[in-house]
MOPAC internal coordinates of N, CA, C and O (Angstrom, degrees):
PM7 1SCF
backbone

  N    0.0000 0     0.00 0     0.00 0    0    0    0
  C    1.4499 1     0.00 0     0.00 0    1    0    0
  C    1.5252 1   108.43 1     0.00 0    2    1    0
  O    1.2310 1   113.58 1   -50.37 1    3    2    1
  N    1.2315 1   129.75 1   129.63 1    3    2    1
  C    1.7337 1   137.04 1  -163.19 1    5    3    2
  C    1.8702 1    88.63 1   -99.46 1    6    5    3
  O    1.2310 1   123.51 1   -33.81 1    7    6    5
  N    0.9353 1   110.88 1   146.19 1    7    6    5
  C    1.4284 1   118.42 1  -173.42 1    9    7    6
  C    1.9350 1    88.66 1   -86.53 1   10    9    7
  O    1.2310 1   117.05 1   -15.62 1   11   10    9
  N    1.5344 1   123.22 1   164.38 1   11   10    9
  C    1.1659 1   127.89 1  -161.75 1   13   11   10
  C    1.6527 1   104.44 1   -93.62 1   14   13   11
  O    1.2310 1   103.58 1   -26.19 1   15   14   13
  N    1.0579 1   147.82 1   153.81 1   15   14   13
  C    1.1587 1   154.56 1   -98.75 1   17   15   14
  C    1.8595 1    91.81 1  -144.49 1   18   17   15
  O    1.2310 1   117.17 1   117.92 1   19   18   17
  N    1.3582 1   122.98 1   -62.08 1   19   18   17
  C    1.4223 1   134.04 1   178.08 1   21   19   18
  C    1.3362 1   100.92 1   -71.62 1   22   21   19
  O    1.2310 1   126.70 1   -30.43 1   23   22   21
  N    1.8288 1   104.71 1   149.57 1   23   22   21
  C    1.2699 1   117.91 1   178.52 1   25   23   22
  C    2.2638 1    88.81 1   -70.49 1   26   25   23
  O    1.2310 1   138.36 1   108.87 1   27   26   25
  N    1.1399 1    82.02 1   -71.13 1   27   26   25
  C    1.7726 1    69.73 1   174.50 1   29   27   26
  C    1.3331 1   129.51 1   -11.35 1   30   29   27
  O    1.2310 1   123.51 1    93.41 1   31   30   29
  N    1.1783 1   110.88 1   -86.59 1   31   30   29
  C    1.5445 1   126.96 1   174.59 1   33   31   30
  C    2.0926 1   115.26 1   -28.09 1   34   33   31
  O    1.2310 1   127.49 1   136.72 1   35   34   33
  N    1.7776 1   103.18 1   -43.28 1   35   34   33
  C    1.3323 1   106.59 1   176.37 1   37   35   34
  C    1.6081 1   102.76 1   -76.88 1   38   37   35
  O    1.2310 1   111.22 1   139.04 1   39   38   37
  N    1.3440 1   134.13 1   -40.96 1   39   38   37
  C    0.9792 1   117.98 1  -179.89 1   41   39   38
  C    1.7776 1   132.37 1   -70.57 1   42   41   39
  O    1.2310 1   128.68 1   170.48 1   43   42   41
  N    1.4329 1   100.88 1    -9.52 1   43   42   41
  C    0.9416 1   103.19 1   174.77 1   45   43   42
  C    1.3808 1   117.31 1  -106.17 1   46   45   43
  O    1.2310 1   120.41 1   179.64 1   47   46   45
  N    1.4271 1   116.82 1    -0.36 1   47   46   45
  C    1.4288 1   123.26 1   171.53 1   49   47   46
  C    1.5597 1   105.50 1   -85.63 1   50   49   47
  O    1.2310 1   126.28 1   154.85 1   51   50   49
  N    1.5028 1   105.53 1   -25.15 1   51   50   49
  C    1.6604 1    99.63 1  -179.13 1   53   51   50
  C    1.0799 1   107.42 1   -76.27 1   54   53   51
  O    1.2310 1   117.31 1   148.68 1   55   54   53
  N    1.6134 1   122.72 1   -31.32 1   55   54   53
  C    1.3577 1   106.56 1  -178.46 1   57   55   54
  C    1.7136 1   124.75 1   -82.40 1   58   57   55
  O    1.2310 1   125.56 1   178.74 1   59   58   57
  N    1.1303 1   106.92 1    -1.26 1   59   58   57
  C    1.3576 1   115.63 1   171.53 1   61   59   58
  C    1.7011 1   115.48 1   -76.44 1   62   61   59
  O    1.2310 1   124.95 1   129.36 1   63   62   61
  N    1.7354 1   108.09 1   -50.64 1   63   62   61
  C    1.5819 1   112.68 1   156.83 1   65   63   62
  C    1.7942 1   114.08 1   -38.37 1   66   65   63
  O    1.2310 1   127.70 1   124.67 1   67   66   65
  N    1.3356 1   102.79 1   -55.33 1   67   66   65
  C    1.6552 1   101.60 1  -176.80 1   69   67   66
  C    1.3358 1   117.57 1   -41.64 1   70   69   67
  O    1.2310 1   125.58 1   122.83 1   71   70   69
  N    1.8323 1   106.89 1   -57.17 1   71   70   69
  C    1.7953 1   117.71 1  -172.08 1   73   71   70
  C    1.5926 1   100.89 1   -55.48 1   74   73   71
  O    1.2310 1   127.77 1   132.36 1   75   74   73
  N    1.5879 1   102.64 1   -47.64 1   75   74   73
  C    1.5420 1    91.89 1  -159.39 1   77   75   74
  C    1.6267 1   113.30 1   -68.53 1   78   77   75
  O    1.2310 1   125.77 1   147.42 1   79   78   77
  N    1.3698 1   106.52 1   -32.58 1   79   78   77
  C    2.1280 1   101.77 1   176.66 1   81   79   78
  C    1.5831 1    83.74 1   -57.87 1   82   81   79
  O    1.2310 1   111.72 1   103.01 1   83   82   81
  N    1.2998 1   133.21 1   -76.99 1   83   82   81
  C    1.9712 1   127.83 1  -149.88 1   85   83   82
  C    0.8832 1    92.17 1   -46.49 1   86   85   83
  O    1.2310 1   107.34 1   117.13 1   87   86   85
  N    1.5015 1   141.20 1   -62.87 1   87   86   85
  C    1.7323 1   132.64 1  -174.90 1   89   87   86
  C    1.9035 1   120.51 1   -49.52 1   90   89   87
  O    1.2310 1   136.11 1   144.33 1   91   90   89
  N    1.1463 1    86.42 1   -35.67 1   91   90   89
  C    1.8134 1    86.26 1   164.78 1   93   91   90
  C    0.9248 1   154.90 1   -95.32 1   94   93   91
  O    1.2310 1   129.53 1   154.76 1   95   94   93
  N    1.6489 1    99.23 1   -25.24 1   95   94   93
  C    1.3941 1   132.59 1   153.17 1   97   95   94
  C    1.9383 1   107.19 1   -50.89 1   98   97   95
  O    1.2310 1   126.07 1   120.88 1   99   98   97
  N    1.6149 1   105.94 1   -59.12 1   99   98   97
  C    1.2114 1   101.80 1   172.93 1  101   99   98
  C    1.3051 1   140.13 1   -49.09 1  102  101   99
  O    1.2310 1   126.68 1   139.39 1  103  102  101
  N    1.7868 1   104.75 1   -40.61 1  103  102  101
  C    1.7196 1   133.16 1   173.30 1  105  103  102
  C    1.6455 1    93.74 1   -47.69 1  106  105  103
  O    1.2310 1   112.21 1   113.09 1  107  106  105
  N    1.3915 1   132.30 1   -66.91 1  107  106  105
  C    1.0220 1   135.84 1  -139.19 1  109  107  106
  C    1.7395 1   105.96 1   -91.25 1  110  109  107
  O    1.2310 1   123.22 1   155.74 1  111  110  109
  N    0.9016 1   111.43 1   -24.26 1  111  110  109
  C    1.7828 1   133.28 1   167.53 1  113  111  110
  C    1.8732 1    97.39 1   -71.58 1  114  113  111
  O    1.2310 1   126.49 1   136.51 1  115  114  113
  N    0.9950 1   105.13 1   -43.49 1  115  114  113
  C    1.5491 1    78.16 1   175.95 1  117  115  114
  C    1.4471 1   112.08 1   -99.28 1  118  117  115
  O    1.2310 1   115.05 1   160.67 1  119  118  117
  N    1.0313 1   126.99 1   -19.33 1  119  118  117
  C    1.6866 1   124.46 1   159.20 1  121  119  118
  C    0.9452 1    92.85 1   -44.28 1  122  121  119
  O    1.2310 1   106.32 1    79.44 1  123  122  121
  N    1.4451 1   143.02 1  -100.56 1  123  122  121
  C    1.2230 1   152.56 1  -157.08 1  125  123  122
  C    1.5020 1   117.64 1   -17.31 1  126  125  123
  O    1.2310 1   125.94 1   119.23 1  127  126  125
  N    1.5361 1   106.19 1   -60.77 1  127  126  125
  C    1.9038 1   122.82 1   175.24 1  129  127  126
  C    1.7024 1    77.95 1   -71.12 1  130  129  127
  O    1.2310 1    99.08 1    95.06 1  131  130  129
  N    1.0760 1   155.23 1   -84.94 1  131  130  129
  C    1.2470 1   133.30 1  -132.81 1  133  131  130
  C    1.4867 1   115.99 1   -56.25 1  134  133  131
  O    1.2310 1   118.78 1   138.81 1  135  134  133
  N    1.8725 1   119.93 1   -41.19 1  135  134  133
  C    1.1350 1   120.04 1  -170.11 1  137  135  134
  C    1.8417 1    92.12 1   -94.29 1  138  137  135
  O    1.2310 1   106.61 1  -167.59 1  139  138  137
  N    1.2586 1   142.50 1    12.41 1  139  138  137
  C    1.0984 1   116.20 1   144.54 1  141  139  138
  C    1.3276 1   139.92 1  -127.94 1  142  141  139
  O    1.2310 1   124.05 1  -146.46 1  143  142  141
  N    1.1782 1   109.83 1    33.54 1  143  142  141
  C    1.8897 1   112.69 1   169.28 1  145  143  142
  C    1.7416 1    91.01 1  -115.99 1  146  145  143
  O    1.2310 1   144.08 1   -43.04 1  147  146  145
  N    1.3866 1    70.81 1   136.96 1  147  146  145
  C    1.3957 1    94.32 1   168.40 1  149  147  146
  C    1.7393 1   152.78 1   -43.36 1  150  149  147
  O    1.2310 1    98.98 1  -121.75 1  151  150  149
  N    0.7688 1   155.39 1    58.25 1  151  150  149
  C    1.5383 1   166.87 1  -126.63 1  153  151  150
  C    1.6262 1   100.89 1   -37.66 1  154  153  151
  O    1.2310 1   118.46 1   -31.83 1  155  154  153
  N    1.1286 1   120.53 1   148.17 1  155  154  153
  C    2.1020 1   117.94 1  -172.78 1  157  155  154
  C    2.2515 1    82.05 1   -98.56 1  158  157  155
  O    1.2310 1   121.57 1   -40.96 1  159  158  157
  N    0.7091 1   114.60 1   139.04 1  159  158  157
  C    1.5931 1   115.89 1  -164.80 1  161  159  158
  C    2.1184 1    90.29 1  -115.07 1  162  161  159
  O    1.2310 1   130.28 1   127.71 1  163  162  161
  N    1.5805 1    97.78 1   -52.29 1  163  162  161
  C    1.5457 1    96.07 1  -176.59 1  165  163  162
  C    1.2642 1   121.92 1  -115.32 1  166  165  163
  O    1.2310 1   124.39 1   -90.01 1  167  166  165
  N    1.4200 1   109.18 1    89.99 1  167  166  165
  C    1.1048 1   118.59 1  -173.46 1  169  167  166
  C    1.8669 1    98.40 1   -96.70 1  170  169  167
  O    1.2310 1   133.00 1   -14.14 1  171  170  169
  N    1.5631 1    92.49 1   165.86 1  171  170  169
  C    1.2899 1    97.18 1  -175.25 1  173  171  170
  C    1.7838 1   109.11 1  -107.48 1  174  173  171
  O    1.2310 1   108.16 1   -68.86 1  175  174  173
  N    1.2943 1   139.72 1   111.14 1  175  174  173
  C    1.1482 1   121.80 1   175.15 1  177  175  174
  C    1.4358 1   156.95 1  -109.09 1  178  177  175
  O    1.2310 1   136.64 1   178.82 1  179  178  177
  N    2.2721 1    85.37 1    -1.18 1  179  178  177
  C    1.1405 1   111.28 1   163.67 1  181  179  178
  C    1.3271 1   105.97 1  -134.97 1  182  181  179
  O    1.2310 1   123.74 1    -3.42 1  183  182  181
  N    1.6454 1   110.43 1   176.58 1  183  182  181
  C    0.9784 1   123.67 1  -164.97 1  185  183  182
  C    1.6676 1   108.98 1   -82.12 1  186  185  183
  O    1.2310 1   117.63 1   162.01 1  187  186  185
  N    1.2884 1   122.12 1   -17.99 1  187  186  185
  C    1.6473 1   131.41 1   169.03 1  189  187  186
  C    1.7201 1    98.98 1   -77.03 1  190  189  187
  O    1.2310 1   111.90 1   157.68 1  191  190  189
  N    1.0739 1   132.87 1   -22.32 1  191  190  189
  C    1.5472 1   128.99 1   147.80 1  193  191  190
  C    1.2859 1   128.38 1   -42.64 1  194  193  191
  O    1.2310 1   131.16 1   123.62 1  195  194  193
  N    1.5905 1    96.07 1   -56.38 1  195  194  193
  C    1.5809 1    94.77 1  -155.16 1  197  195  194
  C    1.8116 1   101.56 1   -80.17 1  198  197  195
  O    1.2310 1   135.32 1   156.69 1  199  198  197
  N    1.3372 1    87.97 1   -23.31 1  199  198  197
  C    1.8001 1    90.20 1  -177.23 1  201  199  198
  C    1.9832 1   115.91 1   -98.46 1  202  201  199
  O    1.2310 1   128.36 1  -160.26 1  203  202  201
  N    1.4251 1   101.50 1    19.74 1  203  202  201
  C    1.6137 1   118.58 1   166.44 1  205  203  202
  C    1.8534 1   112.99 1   -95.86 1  206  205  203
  O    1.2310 1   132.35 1   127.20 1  207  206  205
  N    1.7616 1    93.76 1   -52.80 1  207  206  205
  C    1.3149 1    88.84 1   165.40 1  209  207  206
  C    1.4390 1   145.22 1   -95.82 1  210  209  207
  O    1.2310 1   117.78 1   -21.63 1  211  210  209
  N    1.2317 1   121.84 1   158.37 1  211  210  209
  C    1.7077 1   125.53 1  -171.85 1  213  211  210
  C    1.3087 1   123.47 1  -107.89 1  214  213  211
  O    1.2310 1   130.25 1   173.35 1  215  214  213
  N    1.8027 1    97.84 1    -6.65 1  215  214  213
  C    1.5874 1    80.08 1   168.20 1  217  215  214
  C    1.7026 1   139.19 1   -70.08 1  218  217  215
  O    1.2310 1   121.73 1   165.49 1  219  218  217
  N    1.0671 1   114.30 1   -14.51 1  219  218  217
  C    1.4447 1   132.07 1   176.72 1  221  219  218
  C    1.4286 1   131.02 1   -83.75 1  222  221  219
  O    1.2310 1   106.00 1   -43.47 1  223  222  221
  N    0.8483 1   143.60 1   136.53 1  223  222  221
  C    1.6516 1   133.25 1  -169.10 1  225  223  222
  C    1.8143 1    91.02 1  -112.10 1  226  225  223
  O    1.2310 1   122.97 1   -66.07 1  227  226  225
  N    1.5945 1   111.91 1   113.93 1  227  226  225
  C    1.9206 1    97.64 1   156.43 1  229  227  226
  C    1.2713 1   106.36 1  -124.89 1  230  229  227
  O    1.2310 1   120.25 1    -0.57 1  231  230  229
  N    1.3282 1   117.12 1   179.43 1  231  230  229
  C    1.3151 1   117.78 1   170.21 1  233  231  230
  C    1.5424 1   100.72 1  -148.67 1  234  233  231
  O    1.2310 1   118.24 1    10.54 1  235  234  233
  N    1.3369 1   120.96 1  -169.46 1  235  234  233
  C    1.1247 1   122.96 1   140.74 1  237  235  234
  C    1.6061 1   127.62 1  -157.12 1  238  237  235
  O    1.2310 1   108.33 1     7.54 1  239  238  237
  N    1.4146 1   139.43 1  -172.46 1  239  238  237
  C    1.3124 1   123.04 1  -144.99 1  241  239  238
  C    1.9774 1   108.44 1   -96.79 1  242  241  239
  O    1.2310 1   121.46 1   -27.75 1  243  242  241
  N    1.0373 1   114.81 1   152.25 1  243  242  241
  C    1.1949 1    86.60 1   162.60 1  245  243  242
  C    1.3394 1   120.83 1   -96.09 1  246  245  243
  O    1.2310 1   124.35 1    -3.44 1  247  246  245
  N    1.8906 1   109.26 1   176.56 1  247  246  245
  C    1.4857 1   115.40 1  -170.10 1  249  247  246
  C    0.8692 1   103.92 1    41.09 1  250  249  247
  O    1.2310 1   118.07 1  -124.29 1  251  250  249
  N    1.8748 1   121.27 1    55.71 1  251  250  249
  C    1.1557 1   141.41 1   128.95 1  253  251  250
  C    1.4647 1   119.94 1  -104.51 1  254  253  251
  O    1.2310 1   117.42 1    -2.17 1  255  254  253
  N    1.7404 1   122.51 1   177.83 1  255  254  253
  C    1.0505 1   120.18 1  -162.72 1  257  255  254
  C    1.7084 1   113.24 1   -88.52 1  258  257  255
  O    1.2310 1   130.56 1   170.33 1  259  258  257
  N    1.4707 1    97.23 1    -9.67 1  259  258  257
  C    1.7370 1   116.04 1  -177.67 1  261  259  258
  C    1.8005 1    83.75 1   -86.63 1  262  261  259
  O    1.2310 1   118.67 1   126.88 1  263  262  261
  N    1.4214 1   120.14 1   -53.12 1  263  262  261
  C    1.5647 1   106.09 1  -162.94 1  265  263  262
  C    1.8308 1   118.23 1   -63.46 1  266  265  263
  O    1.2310 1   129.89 1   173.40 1  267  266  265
  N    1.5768 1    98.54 1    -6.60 1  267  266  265
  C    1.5759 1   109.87 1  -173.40 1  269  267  266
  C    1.4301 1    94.19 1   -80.66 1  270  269  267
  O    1.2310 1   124.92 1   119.32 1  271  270  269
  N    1.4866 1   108.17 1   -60.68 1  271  270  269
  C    1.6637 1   107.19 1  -175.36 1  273  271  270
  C    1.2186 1   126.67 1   -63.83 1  274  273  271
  O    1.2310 1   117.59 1   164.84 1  275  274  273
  N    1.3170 1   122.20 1   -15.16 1  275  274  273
  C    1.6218 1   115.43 1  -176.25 1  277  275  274
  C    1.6939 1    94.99 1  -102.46 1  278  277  275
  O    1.2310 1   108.27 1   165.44 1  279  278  277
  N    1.0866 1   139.52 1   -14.56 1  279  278  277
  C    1.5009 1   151.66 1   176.30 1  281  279  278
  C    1.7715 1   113.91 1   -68.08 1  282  281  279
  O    1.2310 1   123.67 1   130.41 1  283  282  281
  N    1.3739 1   110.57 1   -49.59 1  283  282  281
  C    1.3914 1   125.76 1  -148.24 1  285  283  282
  C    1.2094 1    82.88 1  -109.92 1  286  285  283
  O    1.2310 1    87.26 1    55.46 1  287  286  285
  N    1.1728 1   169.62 1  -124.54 1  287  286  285
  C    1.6686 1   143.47 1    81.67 1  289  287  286
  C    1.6604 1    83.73 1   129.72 1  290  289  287
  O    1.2310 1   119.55 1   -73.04 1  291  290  289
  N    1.3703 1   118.47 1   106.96 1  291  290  289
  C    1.2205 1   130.24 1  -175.50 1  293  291  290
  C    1.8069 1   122.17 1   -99.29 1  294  293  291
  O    1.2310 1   129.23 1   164.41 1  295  294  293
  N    1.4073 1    99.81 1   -15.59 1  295  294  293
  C    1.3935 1   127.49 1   147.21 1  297  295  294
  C    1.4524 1   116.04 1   -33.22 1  298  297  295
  O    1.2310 1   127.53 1   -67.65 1  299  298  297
  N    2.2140 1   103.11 1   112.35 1  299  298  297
  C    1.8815 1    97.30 1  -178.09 1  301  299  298
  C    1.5252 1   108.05 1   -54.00 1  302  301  299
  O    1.2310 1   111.75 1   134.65 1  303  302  301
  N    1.4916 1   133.16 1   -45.35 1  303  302  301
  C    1.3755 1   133.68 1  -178.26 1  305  303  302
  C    1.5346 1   108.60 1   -34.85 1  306  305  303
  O    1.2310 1   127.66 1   106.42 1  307  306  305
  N    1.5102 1   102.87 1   -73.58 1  307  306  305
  C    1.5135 1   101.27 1  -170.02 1  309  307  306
  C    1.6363 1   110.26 1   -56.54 1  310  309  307
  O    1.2310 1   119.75 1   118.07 1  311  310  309
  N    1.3028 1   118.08 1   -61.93 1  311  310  309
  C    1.5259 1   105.08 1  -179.66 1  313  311  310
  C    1.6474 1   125.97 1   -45.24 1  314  313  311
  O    1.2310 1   127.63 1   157.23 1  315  314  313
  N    1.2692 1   102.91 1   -22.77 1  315  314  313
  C    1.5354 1   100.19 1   163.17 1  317  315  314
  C    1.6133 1   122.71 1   -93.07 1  318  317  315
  O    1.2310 1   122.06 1  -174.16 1  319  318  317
  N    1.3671 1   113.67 1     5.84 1  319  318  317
  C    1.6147 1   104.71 1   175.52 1  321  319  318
  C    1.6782 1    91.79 1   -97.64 1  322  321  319
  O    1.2310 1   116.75 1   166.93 1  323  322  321
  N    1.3019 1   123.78 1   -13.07 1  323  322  321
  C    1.8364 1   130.83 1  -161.84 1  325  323  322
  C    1.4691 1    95.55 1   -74.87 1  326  325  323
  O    1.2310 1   118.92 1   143.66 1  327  326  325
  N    1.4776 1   119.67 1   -36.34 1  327  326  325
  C    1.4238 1   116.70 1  -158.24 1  329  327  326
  C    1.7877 1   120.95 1  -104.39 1  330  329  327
  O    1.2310 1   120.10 1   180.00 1  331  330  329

């Protein structure tokens, strides 16, 4: 391969070398974090979840806007996450 002849032409071939290492460098940086953290397996996504299981401790504050809705809130779910 003959290197390109115009100052142009080299500068714009270098900058094409540049994008493509950051673009691959990047590709492979997130492969990497993707194939090694770990997957979340138990997530919680309803509210008959969060109030089935015990491994977790939550709460929340009062004369807040969560303590209005689970308080006032005539719903069996909410009255049982209130107590």
């Amino acid at each position: 391969m003959t290197s390109p002849a115009e100052r142009s032409t080299r500068v714009l071939v270098a900058i094409w070398w540049i994008i493509t290492l950051v673009l691959a460098n990047t590709y492979i940086a997130m492969l990497v974090s993707f194939l090694s953290v770990p997957k979340l397996h138990n997530v919680i996504d309803t509210l008959e979840e969060l109030l089935a299981q015990k491994d977790l401790r939550w709460t929340f504050r009062t004369a807040s806007a969560h303590y209005d809705l689970f308080k006032v809130n005539f719903n069996f779910i909410f009255v049982s996450i209130s107590h």
